[in-house]
LOZA-386742 format. One record per atom (N, C-alpha, C): residue number from 1; atom name; y, x, z. Coordinates in Angstrom, 2 decimals. Example, Ala and Ser with C-alpha at 12.3 -4.5 7.8 and 13.67 -1.06 7.14 Angstrom:
% LOZA-386742
MIKOL,1,N,-5.69,13.19,7.80
MIKOL,1,CA,-4.50,12.30,7.80
MIKOL,1,C,-3.30,13.20,7.80
MIKOL,2,N,-2.25,12.85,7.08
MIKOL,2,CA,-1.06,13.67,7.14
MIKOL,2,C,0.03,12.90,7.87
***
This chain:
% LOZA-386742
MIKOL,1,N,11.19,2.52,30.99
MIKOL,1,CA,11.72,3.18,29.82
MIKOL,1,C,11.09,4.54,29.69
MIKOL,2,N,10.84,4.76,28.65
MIKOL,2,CA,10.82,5.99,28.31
MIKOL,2,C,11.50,7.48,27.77
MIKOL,3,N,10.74,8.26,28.21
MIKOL,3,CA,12.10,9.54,27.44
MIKOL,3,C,12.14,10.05,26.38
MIKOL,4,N,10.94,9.86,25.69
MIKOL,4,CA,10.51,9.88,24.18
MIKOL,4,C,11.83,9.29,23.57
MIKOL,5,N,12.46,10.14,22.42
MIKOL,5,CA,13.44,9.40,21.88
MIKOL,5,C,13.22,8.69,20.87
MIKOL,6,N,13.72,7.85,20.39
MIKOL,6,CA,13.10,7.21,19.14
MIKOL,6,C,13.53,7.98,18.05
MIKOL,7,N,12.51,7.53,17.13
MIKOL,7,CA,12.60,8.04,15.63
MIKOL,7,C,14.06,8.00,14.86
MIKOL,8,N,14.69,8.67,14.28
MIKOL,8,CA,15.74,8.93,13.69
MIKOL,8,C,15.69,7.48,12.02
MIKOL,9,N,16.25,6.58,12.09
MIKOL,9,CA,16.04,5.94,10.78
MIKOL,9,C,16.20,6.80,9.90
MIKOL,10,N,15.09,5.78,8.72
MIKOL,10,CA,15.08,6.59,7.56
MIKOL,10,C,16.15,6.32,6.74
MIKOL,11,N,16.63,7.23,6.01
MIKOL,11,CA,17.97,6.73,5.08
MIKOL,11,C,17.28,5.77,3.62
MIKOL,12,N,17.75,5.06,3.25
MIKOL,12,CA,17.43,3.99,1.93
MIKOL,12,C,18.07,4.51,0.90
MIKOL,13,N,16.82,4.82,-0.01
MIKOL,13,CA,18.54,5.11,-1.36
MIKOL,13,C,18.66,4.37,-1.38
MIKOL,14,N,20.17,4.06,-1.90
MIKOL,14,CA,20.95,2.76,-2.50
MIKOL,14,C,20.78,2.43,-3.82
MIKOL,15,N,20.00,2.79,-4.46
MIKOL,15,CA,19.28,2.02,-5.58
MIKOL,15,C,17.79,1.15,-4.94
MIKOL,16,N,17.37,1.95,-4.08
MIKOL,16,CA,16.19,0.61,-3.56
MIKOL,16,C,16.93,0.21,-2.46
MIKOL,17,N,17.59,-0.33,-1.99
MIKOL,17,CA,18.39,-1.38,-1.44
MIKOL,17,C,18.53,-2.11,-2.04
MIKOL,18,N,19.40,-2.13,-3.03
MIKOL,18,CA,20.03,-2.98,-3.92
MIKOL,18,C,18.97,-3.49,-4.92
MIKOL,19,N,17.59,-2.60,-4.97
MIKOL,19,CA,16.84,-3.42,-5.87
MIKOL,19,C,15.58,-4.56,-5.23
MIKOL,20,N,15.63,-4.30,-3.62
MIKOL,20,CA,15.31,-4.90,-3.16
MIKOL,20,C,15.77,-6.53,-2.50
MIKOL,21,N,17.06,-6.33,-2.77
MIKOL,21,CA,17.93,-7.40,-2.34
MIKOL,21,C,18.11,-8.50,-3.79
MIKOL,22,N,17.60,-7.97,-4.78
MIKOL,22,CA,17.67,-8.56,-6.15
MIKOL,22,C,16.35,-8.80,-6.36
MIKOL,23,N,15.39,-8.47,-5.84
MIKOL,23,CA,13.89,-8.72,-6.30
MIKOL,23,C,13.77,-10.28,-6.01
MIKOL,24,N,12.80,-10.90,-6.78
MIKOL,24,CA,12.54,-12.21,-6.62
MIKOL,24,C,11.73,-12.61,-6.00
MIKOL,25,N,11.72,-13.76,-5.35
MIKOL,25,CA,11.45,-14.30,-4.04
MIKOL,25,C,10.19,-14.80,-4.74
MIKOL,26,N,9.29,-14.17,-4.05
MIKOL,26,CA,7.87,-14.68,-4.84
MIKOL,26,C,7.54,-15.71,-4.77
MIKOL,27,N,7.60,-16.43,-3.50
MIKOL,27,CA,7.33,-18.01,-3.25
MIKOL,27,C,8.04,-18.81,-4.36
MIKOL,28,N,9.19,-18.78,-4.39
MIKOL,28,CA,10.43,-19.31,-5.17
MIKOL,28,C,9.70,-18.83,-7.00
MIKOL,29,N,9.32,-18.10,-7.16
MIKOL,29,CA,8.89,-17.52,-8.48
MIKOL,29,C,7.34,-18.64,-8.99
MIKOL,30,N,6.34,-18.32,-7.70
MIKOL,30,CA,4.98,-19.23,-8.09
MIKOL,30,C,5.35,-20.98,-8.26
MIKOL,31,N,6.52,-21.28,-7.28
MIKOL,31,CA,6.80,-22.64,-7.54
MIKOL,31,C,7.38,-23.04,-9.20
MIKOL,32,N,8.37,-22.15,-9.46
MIKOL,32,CA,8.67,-22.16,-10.93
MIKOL,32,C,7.99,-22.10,-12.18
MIKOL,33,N,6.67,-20.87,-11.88
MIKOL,33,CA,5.47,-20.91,-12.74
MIKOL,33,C,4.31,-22.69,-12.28
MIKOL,34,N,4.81,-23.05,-11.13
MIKOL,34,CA,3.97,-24.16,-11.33
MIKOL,34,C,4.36,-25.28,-11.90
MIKOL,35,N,5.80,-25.31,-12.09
MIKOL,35,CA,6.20,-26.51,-13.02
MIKOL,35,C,6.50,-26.58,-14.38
MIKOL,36,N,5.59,-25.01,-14.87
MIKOL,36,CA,5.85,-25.00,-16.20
MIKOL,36,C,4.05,-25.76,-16.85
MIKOL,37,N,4.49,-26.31,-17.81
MIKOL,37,CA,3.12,-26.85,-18.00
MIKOL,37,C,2.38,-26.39,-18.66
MIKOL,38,N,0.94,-26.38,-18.79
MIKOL,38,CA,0.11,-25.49,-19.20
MIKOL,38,C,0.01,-24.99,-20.68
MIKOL,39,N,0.16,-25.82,-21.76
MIKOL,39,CA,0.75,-26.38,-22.97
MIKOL,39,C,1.76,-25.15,-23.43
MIKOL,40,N,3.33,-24.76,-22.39
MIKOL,40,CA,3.50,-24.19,-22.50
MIKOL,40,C,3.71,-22.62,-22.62
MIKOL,41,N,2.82,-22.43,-21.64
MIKOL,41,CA,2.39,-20.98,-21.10
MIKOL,41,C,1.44,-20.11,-22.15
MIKOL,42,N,0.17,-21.51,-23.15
MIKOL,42,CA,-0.19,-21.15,-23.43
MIKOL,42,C,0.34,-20.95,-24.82
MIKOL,43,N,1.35,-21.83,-25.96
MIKOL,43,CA,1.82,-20.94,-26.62
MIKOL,43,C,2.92,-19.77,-26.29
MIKOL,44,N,3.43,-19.79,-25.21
MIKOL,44,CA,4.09,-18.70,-25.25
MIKOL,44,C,3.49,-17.10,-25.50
MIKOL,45,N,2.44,-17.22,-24.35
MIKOL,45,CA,1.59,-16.16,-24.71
MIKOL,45,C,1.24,-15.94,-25.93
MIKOL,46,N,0.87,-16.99,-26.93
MIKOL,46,CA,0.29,-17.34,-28.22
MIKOL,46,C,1.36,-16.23,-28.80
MIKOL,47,N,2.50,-16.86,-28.86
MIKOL,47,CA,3.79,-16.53,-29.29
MIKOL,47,C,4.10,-15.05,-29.65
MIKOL,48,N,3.39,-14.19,-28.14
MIKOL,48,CA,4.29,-12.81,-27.62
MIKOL,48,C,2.59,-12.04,-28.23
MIKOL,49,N,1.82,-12.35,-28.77
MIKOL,49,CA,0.27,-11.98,-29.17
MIKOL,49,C,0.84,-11.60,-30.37
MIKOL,50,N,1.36,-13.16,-30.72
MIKOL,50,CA,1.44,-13.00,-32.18
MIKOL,50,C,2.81,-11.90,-32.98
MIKOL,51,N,3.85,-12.00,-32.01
MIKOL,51,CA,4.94,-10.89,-32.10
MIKOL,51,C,4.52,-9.61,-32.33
MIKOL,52,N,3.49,-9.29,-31.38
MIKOL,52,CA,3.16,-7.83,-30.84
MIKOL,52,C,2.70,-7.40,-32.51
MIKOL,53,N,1.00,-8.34,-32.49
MIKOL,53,CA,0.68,-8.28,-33.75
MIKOL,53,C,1.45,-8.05,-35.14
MIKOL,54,N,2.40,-8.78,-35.18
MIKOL,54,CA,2.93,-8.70,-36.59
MIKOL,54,C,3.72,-6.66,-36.13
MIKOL,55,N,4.52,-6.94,-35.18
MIKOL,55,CA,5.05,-5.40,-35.06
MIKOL,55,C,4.29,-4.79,-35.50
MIKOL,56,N,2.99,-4.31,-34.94
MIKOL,56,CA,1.64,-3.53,-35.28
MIKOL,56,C,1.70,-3.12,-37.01
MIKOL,57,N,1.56,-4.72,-37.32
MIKOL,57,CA,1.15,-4.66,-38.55
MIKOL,57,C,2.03,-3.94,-39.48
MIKOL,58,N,3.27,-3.55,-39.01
MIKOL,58,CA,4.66,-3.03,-39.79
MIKOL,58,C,5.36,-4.40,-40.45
MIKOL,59,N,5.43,-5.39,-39.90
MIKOL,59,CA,6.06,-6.53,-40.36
MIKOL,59,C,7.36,-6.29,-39.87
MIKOL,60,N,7.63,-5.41,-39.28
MIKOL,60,CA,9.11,-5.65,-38.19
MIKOL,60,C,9.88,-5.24,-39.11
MIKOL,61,N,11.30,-5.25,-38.95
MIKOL,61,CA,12.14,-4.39,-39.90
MIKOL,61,C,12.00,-2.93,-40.21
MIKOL,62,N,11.48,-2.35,-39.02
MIKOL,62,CA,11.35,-0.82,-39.46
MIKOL,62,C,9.64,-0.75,-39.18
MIKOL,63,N,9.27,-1.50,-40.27
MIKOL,63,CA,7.74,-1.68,-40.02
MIKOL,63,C,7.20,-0.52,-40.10
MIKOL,64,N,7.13,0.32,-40.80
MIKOL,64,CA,6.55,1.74,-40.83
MIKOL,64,C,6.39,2.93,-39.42
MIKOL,65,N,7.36,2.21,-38.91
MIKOL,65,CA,7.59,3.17,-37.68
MIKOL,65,C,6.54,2.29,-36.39
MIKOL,66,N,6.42,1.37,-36.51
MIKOL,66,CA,5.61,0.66,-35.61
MIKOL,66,C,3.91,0.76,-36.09
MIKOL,67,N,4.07,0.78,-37.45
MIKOL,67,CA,2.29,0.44,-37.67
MIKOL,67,C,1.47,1.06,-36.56
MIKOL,68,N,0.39,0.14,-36.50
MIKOL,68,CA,-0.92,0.30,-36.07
MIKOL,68,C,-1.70,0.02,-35.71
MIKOL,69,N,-3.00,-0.30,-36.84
MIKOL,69,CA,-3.59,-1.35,-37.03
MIKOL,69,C,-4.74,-1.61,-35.89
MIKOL,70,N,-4.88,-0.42,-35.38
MIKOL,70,CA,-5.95,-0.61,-34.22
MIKOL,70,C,-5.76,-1.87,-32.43
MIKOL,71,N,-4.01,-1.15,-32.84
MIKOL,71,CA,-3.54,-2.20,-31.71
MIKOL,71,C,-3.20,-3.56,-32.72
MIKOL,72,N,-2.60,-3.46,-33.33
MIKOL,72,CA,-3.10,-4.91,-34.40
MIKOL,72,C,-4.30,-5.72,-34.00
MIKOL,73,N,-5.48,-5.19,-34.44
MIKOL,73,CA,-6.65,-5.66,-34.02
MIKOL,73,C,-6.86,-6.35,-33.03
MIKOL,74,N,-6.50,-5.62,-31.82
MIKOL,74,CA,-7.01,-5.98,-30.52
MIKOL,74,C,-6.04,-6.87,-30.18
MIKOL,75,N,-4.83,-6.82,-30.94
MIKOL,75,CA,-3.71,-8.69,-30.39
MIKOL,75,C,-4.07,-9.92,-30.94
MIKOL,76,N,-4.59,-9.87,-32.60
MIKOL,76,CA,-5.12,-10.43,-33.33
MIKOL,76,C,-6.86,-11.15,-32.58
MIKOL,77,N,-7.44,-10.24,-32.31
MIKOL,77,CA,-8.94,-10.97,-31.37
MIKOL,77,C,-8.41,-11.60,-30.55
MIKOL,78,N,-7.23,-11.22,-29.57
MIKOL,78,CA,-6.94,-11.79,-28.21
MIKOL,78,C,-6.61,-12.95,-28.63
MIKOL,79,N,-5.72,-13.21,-29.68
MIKOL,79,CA,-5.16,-14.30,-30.08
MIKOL,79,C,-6.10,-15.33,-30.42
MIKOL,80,N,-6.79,-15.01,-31.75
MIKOL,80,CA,-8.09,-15.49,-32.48
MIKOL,80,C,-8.81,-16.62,-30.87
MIKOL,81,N,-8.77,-15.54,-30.00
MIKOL,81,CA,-9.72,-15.82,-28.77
MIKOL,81,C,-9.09,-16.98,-28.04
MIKOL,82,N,-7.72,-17.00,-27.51
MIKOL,82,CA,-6.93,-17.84,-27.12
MIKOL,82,C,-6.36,-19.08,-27.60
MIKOL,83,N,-6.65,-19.19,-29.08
MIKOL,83,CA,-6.10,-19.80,-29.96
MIKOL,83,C,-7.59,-21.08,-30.11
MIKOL,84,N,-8.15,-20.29,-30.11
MIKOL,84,CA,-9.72,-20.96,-30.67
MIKOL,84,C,-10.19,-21.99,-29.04
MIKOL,85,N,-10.48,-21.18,-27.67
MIKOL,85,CA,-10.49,-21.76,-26.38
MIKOL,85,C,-9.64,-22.55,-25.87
MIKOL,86,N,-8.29,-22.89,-26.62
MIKOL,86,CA,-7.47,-23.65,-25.80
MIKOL,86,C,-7.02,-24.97,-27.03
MIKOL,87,N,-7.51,-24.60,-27.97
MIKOL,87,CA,-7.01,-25.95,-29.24
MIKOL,87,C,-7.64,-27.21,-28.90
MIKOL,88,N,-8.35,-27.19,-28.01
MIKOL,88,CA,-9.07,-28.62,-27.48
MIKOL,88,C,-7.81,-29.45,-26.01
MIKOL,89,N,-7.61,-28.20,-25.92
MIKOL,89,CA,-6.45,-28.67,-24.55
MIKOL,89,C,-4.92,-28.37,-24.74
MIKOL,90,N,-4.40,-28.19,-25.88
MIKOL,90,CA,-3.29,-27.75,-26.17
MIKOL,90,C,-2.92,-29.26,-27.17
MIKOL,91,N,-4.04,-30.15,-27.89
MIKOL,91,CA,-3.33,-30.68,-29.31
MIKOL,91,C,-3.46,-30.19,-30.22
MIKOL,92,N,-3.76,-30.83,-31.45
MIKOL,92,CA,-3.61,-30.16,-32.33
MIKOL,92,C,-2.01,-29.95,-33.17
MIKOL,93,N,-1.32,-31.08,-32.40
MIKOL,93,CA,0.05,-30.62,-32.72
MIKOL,93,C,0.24,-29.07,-32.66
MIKOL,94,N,-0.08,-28.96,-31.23
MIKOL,94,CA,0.43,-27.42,-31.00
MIKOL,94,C,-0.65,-26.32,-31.19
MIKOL,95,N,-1.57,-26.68,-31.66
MIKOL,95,CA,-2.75,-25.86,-32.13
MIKOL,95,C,-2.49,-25.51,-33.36
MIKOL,96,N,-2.32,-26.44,-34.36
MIKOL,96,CA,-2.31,-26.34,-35.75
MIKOL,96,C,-0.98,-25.36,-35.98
MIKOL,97,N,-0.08,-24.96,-35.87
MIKOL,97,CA,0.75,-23.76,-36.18
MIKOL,97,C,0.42,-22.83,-35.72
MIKOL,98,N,-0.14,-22.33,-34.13
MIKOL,98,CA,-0.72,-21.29,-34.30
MIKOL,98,C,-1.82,-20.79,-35.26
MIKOL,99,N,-2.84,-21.63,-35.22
MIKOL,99,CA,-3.76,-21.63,-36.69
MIKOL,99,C,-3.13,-20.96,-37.75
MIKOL,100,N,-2.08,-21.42,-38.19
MIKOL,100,CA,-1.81,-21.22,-39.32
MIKOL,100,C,-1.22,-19.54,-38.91
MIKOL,101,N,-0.42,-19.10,-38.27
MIKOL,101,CA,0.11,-18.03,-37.50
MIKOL,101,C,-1.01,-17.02,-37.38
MIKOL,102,N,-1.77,-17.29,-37.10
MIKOL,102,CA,-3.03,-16.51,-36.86
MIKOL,102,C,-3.64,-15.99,-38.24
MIKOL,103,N,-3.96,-17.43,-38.89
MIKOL,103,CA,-4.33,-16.60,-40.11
MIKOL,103,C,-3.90,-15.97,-40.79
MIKOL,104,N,-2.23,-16.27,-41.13
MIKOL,104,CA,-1.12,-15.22,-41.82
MIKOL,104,C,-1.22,-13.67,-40.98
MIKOL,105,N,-1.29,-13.71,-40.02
MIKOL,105,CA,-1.46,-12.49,-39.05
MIKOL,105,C,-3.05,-11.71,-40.20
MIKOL,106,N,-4.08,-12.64,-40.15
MIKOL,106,CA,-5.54,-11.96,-40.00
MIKOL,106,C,-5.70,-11.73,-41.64
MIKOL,107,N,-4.47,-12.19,-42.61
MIKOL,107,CA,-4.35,-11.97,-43.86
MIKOL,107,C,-3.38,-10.81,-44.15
MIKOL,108,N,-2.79,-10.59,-43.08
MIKOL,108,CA,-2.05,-9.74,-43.10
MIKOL,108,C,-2.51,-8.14,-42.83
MIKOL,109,N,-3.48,-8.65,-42.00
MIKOL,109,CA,-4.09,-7.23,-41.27
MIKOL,109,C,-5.21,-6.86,-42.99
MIKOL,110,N,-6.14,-7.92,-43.18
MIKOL,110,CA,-6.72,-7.49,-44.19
MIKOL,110,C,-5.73,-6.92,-46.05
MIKOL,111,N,-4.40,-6.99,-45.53
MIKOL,111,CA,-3.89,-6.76,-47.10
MIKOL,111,C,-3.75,-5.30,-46.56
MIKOL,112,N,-2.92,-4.58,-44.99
MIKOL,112,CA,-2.65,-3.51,-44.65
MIKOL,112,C,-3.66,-2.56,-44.37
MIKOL,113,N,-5.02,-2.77,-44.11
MIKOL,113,CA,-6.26,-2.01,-44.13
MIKOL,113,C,-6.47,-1.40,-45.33
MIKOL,114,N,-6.39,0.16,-45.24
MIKOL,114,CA,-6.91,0.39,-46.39
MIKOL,114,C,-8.63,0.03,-47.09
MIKOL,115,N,-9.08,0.16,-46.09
MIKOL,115,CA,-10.65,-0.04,-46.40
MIKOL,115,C,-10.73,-1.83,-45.67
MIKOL,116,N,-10.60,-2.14,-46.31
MIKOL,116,CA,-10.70,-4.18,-45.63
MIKOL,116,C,-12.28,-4.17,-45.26
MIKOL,117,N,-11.97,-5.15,-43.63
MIKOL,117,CA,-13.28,-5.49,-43.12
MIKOL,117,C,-14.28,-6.51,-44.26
MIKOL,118,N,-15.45,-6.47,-43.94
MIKOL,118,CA,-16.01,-7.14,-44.27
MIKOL,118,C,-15.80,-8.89,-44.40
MIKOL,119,N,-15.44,-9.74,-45.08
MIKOL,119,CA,-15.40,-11.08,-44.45
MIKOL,119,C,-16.22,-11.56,-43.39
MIKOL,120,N,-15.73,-12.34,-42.18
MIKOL,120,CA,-16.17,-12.53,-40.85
MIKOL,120,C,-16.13,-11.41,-40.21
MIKOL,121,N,-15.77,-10.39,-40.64
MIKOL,121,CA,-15.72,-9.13,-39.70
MIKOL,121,C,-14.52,-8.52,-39.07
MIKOL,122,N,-13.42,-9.25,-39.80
MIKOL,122,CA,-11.92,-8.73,-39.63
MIKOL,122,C,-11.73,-9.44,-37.96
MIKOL,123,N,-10.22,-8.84,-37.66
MIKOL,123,CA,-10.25,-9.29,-36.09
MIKOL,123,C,-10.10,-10.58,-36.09
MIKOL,124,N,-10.84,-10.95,-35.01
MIKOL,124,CA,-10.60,-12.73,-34.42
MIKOL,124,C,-11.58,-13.30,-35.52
MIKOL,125,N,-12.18,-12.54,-36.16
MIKOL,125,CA,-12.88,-13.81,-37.43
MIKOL,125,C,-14.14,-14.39,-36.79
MIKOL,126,N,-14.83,-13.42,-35.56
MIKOL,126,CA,-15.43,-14.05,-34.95
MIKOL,126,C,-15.52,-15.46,-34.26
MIKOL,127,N,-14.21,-15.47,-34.23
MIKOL,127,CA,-13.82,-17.16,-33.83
MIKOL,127,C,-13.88,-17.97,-34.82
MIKOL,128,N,-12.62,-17.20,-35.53
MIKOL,128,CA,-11.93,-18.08,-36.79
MIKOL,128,C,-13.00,-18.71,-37.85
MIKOL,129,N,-14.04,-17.41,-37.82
MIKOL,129,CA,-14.61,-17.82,-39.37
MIKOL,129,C,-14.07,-16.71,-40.22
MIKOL,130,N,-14.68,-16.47,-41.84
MIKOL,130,CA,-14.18,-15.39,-42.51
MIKOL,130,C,-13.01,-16.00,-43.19
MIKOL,131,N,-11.68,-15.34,-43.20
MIKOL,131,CA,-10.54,-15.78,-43.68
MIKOL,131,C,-10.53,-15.06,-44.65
MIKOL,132,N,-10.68,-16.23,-45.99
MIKOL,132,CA,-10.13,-15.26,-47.35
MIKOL,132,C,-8.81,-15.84,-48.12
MIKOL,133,N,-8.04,-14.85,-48.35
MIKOL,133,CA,-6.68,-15.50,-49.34
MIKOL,133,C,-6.81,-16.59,-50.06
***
């Protein structure tokens, strides 16, 4: 034995205690993400792209307070991008409404621009193609 005393424990706040005892069991978490099927994951994401987007766009109820079209843009490409790479493996069941979602989004962005992109130039049209009304 030694005479070295040991270290004094450290005290825990009791907010990370308790948020540690509630955190989720990661193993238990990746098994749950593995029985969701791919189909779904990918419109969900689709889903929360396309949410963000419309917020951006001032579609929300207090649309004015949210605008902004730059982050618009960049949910709209992501989407465009996701939408376009996965319609071969999704169905077109579940392809064809985002489609349509997307373009209301990319018609949307071109009515709220004051200066409108070029056709094929607006976001995601790189995928899409030029979307005109």
């Amino acid at each position: 034995m030694s005479d070295t005393p040991s270290p004094a424990p450290v005290p825990v706040p009791a907010d990370a205690a308790t948020s540690a005892a509630s955190a989720p069991d990661v193993d238990a978490v990746a098994r749950d993400i593995a029985d969701v099927p791919a189909v779904e994951v990918i419109t969900t994401v689709a889903v929360h792209l396309m949410s963000a987007a419309a917020v951006n766009l001032g579609l929300a109820e207090d649309g004015a307070e949210h605008k902004d079209l730059d982050e618009a843009r960049k949910l709209i490409q992501a989407l465009a991008g996701l939408v376009t790479a996965s319609a071969t493996e999704i169905s077109s069941f579940h392809a064809a409404p985002l489609r349509d979602g997307l373009k209301s989004l990319q018609l949307a962005f071109r009515e709220a621009s004051i200066v409108p992109d070029e056709p094929g130039m607006g976001p995601g049209e790189k995928y899409t193609g030029p979307v005109l009304g």
